[in-house]
N, C-alpha and C positions, 0 to 999 in steps of 0.2 A: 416469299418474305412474310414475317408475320404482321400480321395488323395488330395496331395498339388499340384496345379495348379498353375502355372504363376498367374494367375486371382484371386485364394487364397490370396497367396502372397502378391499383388498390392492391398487388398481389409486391408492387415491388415497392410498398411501403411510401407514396406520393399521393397527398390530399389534391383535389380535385385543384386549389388555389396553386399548389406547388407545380403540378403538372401544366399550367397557364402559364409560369414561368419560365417552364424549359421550351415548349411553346417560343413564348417570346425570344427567347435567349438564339433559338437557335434560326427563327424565321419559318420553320417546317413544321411539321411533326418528326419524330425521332423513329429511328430503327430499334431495334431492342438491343442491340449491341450500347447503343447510348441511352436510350432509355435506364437500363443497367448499371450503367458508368454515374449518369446523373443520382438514379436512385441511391446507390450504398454512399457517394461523395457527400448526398445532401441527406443521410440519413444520422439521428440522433448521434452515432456512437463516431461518427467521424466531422461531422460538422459542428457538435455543442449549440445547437440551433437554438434548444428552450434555456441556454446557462450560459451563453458567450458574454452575455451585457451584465450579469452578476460577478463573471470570474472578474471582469474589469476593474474591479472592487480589489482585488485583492494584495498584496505591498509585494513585488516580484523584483527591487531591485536592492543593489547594497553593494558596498566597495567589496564585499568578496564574493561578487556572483560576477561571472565569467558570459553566461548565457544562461537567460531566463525561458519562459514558457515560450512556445511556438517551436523550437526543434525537439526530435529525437529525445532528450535529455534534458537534462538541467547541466551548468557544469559553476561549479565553483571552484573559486583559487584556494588549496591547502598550503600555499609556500614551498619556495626552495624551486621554483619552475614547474609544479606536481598540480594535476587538478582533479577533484572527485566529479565524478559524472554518474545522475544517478534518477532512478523516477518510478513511481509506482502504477501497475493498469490491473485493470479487474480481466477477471475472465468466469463473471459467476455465472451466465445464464450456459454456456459450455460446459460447465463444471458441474451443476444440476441435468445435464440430458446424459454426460458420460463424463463422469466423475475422476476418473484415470487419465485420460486421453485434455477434458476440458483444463485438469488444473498442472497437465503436463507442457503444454502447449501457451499456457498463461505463464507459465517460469522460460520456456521458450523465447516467448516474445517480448518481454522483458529484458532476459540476455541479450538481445540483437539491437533494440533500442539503445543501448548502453555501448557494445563494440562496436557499432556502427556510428559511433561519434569517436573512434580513436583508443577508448580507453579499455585496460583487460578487467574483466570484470574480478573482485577478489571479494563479492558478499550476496548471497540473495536473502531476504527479509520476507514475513509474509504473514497477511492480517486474513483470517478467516473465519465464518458465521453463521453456524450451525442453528439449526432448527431444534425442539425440544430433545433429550436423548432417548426421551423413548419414544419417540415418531420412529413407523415400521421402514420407514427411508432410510433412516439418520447413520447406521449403523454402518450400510452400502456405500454411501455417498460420504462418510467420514473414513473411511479406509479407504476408498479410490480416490480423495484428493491428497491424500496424505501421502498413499504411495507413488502416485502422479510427480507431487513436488518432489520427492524422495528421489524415486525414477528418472528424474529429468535433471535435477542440481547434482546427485550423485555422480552419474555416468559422464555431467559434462565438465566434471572439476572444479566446478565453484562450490565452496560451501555454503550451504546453509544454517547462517546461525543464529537465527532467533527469528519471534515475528507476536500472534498472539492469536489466541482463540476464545471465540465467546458463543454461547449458547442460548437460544430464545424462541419460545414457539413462531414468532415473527418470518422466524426463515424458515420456516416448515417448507414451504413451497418456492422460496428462494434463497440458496444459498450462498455467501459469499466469499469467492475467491480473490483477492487481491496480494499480487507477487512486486516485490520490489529486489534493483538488484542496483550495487554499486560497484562502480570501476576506477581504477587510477590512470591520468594519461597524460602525458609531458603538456602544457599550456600552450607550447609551440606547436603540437602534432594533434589540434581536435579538428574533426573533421565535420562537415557541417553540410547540406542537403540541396544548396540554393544551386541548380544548375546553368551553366554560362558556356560560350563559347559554339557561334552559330558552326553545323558541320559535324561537334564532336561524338566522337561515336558515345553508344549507351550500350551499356553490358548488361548480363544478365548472367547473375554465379550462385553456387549450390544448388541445390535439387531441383529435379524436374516438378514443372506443375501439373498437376493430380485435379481429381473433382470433388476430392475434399473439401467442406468450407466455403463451399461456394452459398453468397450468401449469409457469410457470417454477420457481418459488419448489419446489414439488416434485420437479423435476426438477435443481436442486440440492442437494438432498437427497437422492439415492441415488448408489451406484458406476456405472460406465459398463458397459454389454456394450461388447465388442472391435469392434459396428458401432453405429455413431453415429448415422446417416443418418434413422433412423426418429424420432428427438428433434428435427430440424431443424422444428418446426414450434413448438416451446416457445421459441422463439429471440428476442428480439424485432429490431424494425427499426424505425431512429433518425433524426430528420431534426434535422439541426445548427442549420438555419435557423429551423426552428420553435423550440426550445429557446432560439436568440438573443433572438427576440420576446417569447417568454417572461419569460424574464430580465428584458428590459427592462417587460415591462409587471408583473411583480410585485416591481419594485423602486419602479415609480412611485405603485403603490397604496400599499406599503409605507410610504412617503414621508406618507398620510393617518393618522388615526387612524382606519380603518375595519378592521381585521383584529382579529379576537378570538383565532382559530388560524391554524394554515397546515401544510400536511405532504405531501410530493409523494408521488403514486403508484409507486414503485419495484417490490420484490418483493411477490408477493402483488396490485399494482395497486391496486384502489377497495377491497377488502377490508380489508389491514393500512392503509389510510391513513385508513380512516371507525371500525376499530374501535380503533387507538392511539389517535386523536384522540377516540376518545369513553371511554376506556379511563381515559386521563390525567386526564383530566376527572369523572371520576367521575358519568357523567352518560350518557343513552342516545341513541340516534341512531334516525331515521327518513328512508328516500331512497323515491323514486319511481323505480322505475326506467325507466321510460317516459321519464323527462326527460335522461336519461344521453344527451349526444351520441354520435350511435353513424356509422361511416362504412362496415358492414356490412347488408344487409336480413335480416331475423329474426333477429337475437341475442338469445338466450334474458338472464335474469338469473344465470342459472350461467356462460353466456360472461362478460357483461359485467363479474360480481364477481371473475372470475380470472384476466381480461386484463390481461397486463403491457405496452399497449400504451404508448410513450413521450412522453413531452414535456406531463403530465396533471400537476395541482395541484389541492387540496381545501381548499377554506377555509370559516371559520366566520367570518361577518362578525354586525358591531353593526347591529341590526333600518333600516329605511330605509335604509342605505347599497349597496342594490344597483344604483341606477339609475347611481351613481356608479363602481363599480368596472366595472360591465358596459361606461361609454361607453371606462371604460381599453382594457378587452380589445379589445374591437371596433375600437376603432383600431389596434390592434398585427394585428389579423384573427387573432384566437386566439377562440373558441368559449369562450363562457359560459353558465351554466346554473344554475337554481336547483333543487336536486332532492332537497333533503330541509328536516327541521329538528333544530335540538337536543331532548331531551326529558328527563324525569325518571324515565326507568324502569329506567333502566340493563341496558336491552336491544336487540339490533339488529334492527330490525323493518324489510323489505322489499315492498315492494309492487309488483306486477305486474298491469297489465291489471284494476285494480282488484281485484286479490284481492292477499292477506297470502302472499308466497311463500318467507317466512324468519322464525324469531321466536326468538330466540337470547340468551342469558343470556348480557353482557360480562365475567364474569366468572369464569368459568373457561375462556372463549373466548380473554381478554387475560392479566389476573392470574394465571392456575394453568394455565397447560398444563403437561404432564408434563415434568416433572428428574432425569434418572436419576444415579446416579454407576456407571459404568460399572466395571467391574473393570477393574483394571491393576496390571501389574508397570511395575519399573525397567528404564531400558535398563542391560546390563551393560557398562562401560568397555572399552576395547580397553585389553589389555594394553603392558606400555610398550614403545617402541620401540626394537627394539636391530638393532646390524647395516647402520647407516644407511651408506651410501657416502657419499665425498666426493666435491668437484666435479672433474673431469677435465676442462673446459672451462669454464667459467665464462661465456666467451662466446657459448658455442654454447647454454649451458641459458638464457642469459636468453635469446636471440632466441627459443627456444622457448615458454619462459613469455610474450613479450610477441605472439606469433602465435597463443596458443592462447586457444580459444572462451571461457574466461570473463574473457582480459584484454585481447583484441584489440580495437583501438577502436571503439568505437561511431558512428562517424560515419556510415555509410550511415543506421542508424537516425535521428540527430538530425538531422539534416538534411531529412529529410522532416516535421522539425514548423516551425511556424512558434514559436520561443522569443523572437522578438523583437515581437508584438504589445501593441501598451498602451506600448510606451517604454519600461518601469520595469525591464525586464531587465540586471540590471547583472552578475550570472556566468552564464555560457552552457553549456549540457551539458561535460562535460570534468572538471571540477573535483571538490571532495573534497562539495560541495554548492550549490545556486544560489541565488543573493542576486538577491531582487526588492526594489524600492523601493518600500514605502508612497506612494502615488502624494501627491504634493504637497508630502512632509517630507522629511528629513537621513535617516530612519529605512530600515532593509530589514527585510526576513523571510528566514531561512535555512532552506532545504527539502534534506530530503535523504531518499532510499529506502534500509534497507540490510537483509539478513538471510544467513548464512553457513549454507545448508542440511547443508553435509558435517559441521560441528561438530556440527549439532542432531542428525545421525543418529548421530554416534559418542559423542557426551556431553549430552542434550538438557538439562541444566541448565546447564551449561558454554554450551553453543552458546545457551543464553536470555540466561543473562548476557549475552556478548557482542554480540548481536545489538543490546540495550540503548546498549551501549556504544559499539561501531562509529559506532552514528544519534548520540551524543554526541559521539564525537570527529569525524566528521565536519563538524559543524556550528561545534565548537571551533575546526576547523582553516583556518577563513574568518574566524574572530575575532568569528561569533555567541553568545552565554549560549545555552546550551538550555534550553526552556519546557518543551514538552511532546510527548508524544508519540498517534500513532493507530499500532493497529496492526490487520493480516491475517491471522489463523491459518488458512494453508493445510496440514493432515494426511488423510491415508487414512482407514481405515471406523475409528468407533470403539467399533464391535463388538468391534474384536479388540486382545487387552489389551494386547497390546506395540504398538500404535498410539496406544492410552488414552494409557499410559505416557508415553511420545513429549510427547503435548499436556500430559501433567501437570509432567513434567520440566522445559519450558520454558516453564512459568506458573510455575513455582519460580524457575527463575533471571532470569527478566524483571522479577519481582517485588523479587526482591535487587537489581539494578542499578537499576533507578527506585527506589527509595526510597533508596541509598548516593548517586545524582546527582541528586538532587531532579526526575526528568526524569518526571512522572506520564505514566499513558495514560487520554487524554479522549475517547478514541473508537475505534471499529472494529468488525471483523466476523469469524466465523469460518467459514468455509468448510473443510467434512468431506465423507470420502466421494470423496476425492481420488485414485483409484485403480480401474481396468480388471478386472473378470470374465474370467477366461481360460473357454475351453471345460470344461476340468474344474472349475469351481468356484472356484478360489484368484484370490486378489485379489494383483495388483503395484502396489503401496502409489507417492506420490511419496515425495522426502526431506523429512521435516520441516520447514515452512519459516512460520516466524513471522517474517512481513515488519514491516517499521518504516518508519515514517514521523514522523521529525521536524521541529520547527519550533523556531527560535531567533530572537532579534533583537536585530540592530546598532543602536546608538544612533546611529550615525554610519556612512550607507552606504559612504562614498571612503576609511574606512578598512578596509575588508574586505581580507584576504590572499587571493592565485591560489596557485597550483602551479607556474606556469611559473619557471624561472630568468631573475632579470631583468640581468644583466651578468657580465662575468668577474672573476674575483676574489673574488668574495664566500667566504667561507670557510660551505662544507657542516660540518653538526652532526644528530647524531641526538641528540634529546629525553627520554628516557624509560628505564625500564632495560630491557636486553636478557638473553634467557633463551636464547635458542639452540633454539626450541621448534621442530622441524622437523614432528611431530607432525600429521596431516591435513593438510597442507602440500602446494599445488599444484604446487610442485616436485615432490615424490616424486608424485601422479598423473601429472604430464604426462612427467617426464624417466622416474621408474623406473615406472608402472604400478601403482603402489601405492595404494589407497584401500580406507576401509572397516576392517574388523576389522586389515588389515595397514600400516593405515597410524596405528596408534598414538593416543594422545589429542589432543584439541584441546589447543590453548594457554590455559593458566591467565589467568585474567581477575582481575587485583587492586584490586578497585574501591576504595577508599585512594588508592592509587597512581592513578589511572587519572583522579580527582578532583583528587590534587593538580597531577599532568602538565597535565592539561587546563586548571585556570587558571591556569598558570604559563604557558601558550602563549598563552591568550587573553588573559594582559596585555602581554605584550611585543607583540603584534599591535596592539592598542589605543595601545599607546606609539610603533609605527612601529619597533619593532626591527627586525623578521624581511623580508626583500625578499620570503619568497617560501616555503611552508609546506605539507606534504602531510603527510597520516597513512598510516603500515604497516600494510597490510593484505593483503591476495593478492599471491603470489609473492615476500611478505619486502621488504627493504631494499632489495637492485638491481631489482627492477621498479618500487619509486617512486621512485626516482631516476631511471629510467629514463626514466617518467612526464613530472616534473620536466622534465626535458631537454630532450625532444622537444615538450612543449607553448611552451617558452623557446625552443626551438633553439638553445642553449648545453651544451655538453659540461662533464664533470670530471674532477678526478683526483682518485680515489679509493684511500684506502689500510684494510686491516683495521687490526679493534684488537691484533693481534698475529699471530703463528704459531698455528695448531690447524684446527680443522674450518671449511673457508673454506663451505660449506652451510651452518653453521649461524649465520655471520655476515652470509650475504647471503642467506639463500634461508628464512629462520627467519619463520613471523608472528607474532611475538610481541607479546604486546597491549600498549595505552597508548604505543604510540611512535609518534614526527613526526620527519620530518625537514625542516631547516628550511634557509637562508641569510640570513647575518649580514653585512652590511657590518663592516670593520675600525672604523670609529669605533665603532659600537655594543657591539662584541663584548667590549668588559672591560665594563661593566656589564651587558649579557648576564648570560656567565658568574656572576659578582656576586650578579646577581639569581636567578639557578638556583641557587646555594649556598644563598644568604638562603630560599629555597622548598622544599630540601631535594631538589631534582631533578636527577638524572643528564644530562648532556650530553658527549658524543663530538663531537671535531673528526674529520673523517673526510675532510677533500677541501678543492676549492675547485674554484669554474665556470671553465674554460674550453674555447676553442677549440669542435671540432664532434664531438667524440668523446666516448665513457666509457672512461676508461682507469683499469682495475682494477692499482694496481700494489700486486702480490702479493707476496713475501718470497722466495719461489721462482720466479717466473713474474710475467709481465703480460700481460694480456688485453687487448686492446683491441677497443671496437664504434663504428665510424661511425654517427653519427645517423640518418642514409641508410639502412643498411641496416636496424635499426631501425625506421624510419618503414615500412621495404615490407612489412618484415612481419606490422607491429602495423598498420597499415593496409588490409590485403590478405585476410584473412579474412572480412568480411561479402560482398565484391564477388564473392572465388571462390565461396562458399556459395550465394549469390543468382542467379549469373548474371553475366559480364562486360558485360553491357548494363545490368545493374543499378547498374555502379560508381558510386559519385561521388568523384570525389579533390578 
């Protein structure tokens, strides 16, 4: 038997304080089997140990949330008996060791969190965080995540249709994956993880467990050293095909009344999914581990309880219905197993080789693992911005804003997913969000990824709000209501108090925005620890980045609005009011060099305004007013117009609202503004209607021809579509490799 050593101990991720509690908890010292078990249970990425008493904070309920935070999922009611079930997790520290494999396996576990509450999934989504483009990494690690989520959503039938990607030296050294995925599932049929029923058997269905991964769950839970290489073995590796069968064969059981629980193996593996499930339930568990399908010779019970190997489900079925579920599996050729039972002792009792190799109290194992509240300051605001230059070319700053890495199009990336699988795909990567169809109804879901890491770093309550906001207006701007939201908290170590900070600032202001737009958060993960060990000791933090993922629903999918410009003529109008906020403005990084403390505050977020704008859009959308609708967001007014244009292939003539600082009318992000186009019948009741709603509307143009011609008071600018298109174009293909392109 092994001795537990200090050095033990410290190797499975337990401060000396924490290891006193398992100490007390258990009355002994532990075996490594349980030492094991306690370590990954109480370790950041599955306990929320430094974030549980902030998440507290946050508005998680609303008459159409079905089930909030704490299972599998989120689920909300879309009507008509239908529910969306849906939730976003990271998988960045896997996805920087092995790129392919990390961000395959992150779309993986994702899908299973989602059918493993009942529902078939019909969307995966997906926010991701690239380090500088010419970091000698970037190049490696942007193609094997790309082809990872490609490889994994492709082969297993779900599409992928949208998400978003941003670039920053910040992620040099961590990059971030974050996968979300949605499902639809009758309200009557969600299935749910609290195990009951002293006796009944526990299954165990899909793949055999492997020595993949073992480990995982701890290993996202510390910072990186600056070499990766040695972690490559905590990795897991995902098979799409198998996870299909899956799918299908626990949707068919699902379909019986033979399931009393159900909870897939994800992090942590057999571990967190036998002790949640017995946890919730208030009730104890007993496995054989001998019975565990295993596809390795001598796996100890310490491998098999920590293997995060993939494509594994754990269920609690009603007594005699095993002959039934197993003949499901076995015809999908998924591996079934019966290998433990329910019990009444509300303890996890393991058995090996005929002896007791684990005997562990569920409750301070599940219920009470340690919460700290970490010390933390404020971030302090960047002072205000003065000295700002004007545009001197106007033409020349957009083509630059539309060729640089965090607005140049994405199309190399969407292209390699398959977004049109299922049929039901009715807006395609591109847009301000994508509109699937509830498969058989009039109905969509509106999915949209968003988070603005440069505001969260320079004002993280400001950058919370918004991040809230962005995922609302997005969803707005296709003429979805917004329901609800999941989100990502990817931050650095939060040991260190201005990182605390960081996380606490924008649980503040996420919390203001969901509750001002009724948009709750019913799900998500947070992932810490998001930052590189240099040789001397100091950690290089990423940007703050509380990723979003929201869901909306059109009552009426053919009336959803696009982005592109759909004729000439229409008269262009900007929505919303304007503030001239040039402030953290991807103008000033890309044209002057400017970011960070010199690049002044983010743009005020006026969630009022931002409430009222937003339905004032999404009923003229609903009514058929608008041809054609995008929300302001990165590089200001002229890069979504720009947008607009180039997805239409229809140019405009664009005039300011006056003489004064032409940056700050085109190149400003100022929040809560759309811009839209009105056909002339429409547009006196338009107008009409924006008065009556009390919201600002600017005439500023009208579609035509193949150009953008900015005519200026002093000057006109003009940009051919064309050249435009090369440029906003041409950034992933040069990056990647010209054999890479796709045009």
């Amino acid at each position: 038997m092994t001795e537990i050593t200090p050095e033990i101990v410290a190797q499975h991720g337990l401060s000396s304080e924490e290891y006193a509690r398992v100490l007390n908890a258990l009355g002994r010292a532990p075996n490594l089997v349980e030492l094991g078990i306690f370590s990954v249970m109480w370790s950041e990425h599955c306990s929320y140990k430094s974030s549980r008493i902030h998440l507290k904070k946050l508005p998680t309920t609303g008459p159409q949330v079905i089930c909030g935070p704490g299972e599998n999922a989120g689920v909300i009611d879309i009507g008509d008996g239908q529910a969306a079930i849906f939730k976003m997790e990271s998988h960045n520290h896997p996805s920087y060791i092995e790129p392919y494999q990390g961000a395959a396996t992150g779309v993986g576990g994702i899908l299973r969190d989602v059918f493993t509450m009942g529902a078939r999934p019909v969307a995966n989504m997906n926010a991701l965080r690239f380090g500088s483009p010419d970091h000698p990494k970037m190049r490696h690690l942007i193609a094997g995540v790309v082809s990872g989520i490609g490889g994994y959503g492709n082969c297993v039938g779900v599409p992928t249709v949208g998400g978003e990607v941003d670039f920053h030296r910040a992620y040099d050294g961590n990059i971030l994956v974050n996968a979300m995925t949605v499902g639809v599932a009758q309200t009557d049929k969600i299935f749910y993880s609290a195990a009951s029923g002293v006796g009944n058997p526990i299954v165990y269905v899909g793949s055999k467990t492997g020595r993949d991964g073992i480990h995982g769950a701890t290993m996202a839970s510390a910072d990186f050293d600056e070499d990766s290489d040695d972690k490559r073995p905590t990795v897991q590796v995902g098979d799409p095909f198998t996870e299909k069968l899956l799918i299908e064969a626990c949707l068919e059981l699902m379909a019986s009344d033979a399931i009393v629980a159900i909870q897939d193996m994800g992090a942590a593996g057999l571990t967190s999914s036998s002790v949640e499930m017995a946890s919730k339930g208030g009730v104890g568990i007993e496995l054989v581990m001998d019975d565990v399908p295993q596809r390795e010779t001598g796996m100890t019970p310490y491998e098999m309880m920590l293997s995060e190997s993939q494509e594994r489900m754990l269920m609690v079925l009603k007594p005699g219905r095993e002959p039934e579920a197993e003949a499901i599996f076995r015809k999908w050729e998924l591996d079934f197993a019966v290998i433990g039972h329910v019990t009444d002792t509300g303890r996890m009792v393991l058995k090996f080789e005929g002896e007791t190799v684990c005997d562990i109290p569920l409750g301070p194992l599940a219920d009470d693992p340690p919460a700290y509240d970490r010390p933390w300051v404020p971030t302090t605001p960047p002072a205000p911005l003065h000295d700002v230059p004007d545009v001197a070319d106007l033409a020349a700053d957009l083509k630059t804003l539309m060729g640089s890495p965090d607005i140049a199009s994405r199309r190399w990336i969407w292209e390699q997913y398959d977004h049109m699988v299922g049929a039901d795909t009715v807006q395609r990567p591109g847009g301000d969000a994508a509109v699937v169809r509830v498969h058989g109804t009039n109905k969509a879901l509106a999915i949209t990824t968003d988070c603005t890491p440069r505001y969260c770093f320079a004002d993280p309550v400001e950058g919370g709000r918004q991040a809230i906001a962005e995922a609302w207006r997005n969803l707005t701007a296709v003429g979805a209501t917004p329901l609800a939201t999941t989100d990502c908290m990817n931050f650095g170590n939060p040991q260190r108090p201005e990182i605390m900070g960081q996380f606490v600032g924008c649980i503040e202001g996420m919390a203001e925005a969901c509750a001002a737009l009724d948009f709750p958060i019913v799900s998500g993960n947070v992932s810490l620890y998001n930052e590189t060990r240099t040789d001397d000791g100091s950690g290089s933090a990423i940007l703050p980045t509380p990723a979003i993922g929201g869901v909306g629903l059109l009552r009426d999918w053919s009336k959803s609005a696009t982005i592109g410009f759909k004729g000439s003529g229409d008269v262009l109008v900007v929505i919303g009011t304007r503030g001239g906020h040039l402030g953290q403005s991807l103008w000033l990084r890309e044209v002057h060099g400017r970011e960070g403390a010199e690049a002044g505050p983010p743009p005020p977020v006026d969630l009022a305004a931002e409430r009222r704008t937003g339905d004032f859009v999404r009923g003229q959308i609903t009514i058929g007013a608008l041809t054609a609708v995008h929300d302001v967001s990165d590089g200001g007014l002229a890069v979504a117009i720009a947008e607009m244009a180039l997805a239409g292939n229809i140019g405009a003539l664009i005039q300011p609202a006056g003489p004064g600082h032409i940056a700050k009318q085109f190149f400003a992000e100022d929040q809560g503004l759309y811009v839209a186009t009105v056909d002339d019948a429409h547009l006196l009741d338009f107008l009409t209607g924006a008065d009556a709603a009390g919201v600002e509307v600017e005439r500023i143009g009208r579609t035509a021809g193949k150009r953008l011609i900015f005519e200026l008071h002093d000057n006109d600018f003009c940009v051919p579509l064309d050249d435009l298109r090369a440029v906003h174009e041409g950034f992933f293909p040069k990056i990647m490799g010209a054999d890479s392109a796709r045009t």
